[in-house]
N, C-alpha and C positions, 0 to 999 in steps of 0.2 A: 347158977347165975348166968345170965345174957351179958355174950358180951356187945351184942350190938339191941340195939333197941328196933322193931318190925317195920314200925313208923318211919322210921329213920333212914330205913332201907328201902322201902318203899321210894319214897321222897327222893332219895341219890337215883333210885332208878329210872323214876321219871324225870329229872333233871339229866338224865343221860340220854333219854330217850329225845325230850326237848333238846338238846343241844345238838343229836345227832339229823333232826328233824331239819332245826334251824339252819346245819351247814347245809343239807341237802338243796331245802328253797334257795340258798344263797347261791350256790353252782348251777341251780335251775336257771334263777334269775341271770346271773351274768352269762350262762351261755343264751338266752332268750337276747338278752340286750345285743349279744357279739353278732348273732346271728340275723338280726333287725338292722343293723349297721350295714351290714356287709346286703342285706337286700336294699337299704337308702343307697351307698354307695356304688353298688352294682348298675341302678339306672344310668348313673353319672357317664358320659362321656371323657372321659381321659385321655390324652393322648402319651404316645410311647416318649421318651427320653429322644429315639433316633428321629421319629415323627416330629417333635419340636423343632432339632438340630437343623432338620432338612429346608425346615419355613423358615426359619432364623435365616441359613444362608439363603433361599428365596430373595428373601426382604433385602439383605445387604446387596445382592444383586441387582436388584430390582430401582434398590437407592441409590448404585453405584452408576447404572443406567442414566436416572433420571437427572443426576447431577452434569452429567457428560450431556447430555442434550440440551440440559438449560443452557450451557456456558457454547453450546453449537448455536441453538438461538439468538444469543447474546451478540456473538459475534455475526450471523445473518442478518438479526435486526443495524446492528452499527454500522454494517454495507450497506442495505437499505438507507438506512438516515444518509449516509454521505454520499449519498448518488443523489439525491432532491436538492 
């Protein structure tokens, strides 16, 4: 007597074969997508963390500046007005 049936094994084999198939496309696939990612992303322009920091303080300089001149203005123009 058989204790397994040929058909039977058959079957499990190629459900093994399919399953070992189907992980394979899946790793194919997600490194294809990983790897298409990082060429979109790669175009990108980024800038570094210290590169940002550096425009950051730029800017508050910059505003710190233009605050100090308007209120130099302010009080030029109020000379101005009180000498007419």
């Amino acid at each position: 007597m058989q204790s397994q049936n040929p058909m039977l094994a058959d079957f499990i084999k190629l459900a093994n074969s399919a399953a070992g198939t189907f992980a394979g496309m899946t790793r194919e696939a997600r490194e294809g997508a990983r790897e298409r990612m990082k060429e979109a992303l790669g175009g990108l322009d980024f800038v570094s963390r210290e590169e940002f920091d550096a425009v950051k303080d730029l800017a508050a300089r910059a505003r710190e500046d233009i605050d100090r001149l308007e209120a130099h203005i302010k009080v030029l123009e109020a000379k101005i007005s009180d000498g007419k």
